[in-house]
N, C-alpha and C positions, 0 to 999 in steps of 0.2 A: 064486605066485611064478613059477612057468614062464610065467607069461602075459608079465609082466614080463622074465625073460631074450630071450625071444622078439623080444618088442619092442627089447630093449637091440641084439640082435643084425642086428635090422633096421637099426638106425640107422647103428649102426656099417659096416653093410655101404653104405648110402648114402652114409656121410662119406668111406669110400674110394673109391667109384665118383667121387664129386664131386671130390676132391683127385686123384684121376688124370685125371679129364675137364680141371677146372684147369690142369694139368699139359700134358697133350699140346692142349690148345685153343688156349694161349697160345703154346706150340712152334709148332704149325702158322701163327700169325698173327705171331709174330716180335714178341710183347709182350711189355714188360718193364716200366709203367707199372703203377702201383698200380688192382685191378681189384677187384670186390666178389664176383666168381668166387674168389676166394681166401678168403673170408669162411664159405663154406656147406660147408666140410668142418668145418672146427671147430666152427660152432654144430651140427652134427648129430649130433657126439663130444661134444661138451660137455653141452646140453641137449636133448637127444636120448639117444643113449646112457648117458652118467654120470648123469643128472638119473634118468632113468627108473628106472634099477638101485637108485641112492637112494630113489626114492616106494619102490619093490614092498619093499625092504628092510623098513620105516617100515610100509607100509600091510597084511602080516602081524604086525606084532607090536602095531600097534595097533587090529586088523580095523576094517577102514576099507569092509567089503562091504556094509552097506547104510546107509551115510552118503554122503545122497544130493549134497549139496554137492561133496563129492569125486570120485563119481563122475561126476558132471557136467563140473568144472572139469576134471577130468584128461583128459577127453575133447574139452575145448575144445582145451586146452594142446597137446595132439596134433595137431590140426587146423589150429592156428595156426601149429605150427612146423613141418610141413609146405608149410604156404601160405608161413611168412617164407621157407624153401629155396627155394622155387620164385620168389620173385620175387627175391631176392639172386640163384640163376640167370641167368634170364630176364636183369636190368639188367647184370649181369656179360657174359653174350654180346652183350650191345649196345655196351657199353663197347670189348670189346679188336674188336668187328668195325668199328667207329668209327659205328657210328648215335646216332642222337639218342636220348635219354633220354622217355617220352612220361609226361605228368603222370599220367595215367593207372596206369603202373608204382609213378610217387613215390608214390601219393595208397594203392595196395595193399600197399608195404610199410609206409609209417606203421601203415597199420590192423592187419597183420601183426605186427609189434613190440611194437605198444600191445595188440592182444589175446590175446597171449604172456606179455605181462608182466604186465595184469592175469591169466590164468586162474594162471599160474606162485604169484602172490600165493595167491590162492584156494585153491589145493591147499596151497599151506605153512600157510596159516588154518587150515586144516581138520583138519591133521595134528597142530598148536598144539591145536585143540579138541579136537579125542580122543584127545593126551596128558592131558591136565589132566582129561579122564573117566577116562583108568585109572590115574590116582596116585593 
């Protein structure tokens, strides 16, 4: 479980580094238009933080340590919402700096999202399966 608090607390500490970068980014550029820099503090509190503290909860009581599907997925799910922060970032500072959007950026967050949402699925699967082993 501490592996999981650890984590939880990482997250957290990124959602507020990113909602104060948010914050003073837009200040300094005098933006007030709807910006996707605003978006990567909550997903990183949300499904970051709160999701994760939820799996480690879940993945002691129903030792999920060598069920290899989970282990897998949850290490996608990490990786991916890592990557979605970074390119909600990334298009966020483009946005309120007034650059152009490059298809490039759209084409990494689809794949970001889409590979978040499925590993996200996979770890709840898998959580479903080794319930229904220890009932």
């Amino acid at each position: 479980m501490k592996k999981y608090i650890t984590l939880s607390i990482l997250y957290a500490v990124l959602a507020m580094a990113a909602g104060i970068f948010y914050r003073e980014f837009t200040k300094f550029f005098h933006f007030t238009q709807y910006t996707t820099l605003s978006t990567v503090h909550v997903h990183l509190f949300a499904l970051g933080m709160i999701f994760v503290l939820l799996i480690g909860l879940y993945r002691d009581k129903l030792d999920l340590k060598q069920n290899k599907l989970y282990t897998t997925s949850f290490l996608v799910y990490n990786v991916f919402l890592l990557f979605m922060a970074l390119m909600l970032l990334i298009k966020g500072i483009l946005q309120v700096s007034g650059s152009s959007i490059p298809m490039l950026l759209v084409i990494g967050s689809g794949i970001s999202h889409t590979g978040l949402g499925i590993s996200m699925i996979l770890v709840l699967l898998s959580l479903l399966k080794a319930s229904k082993q220890n009932s």
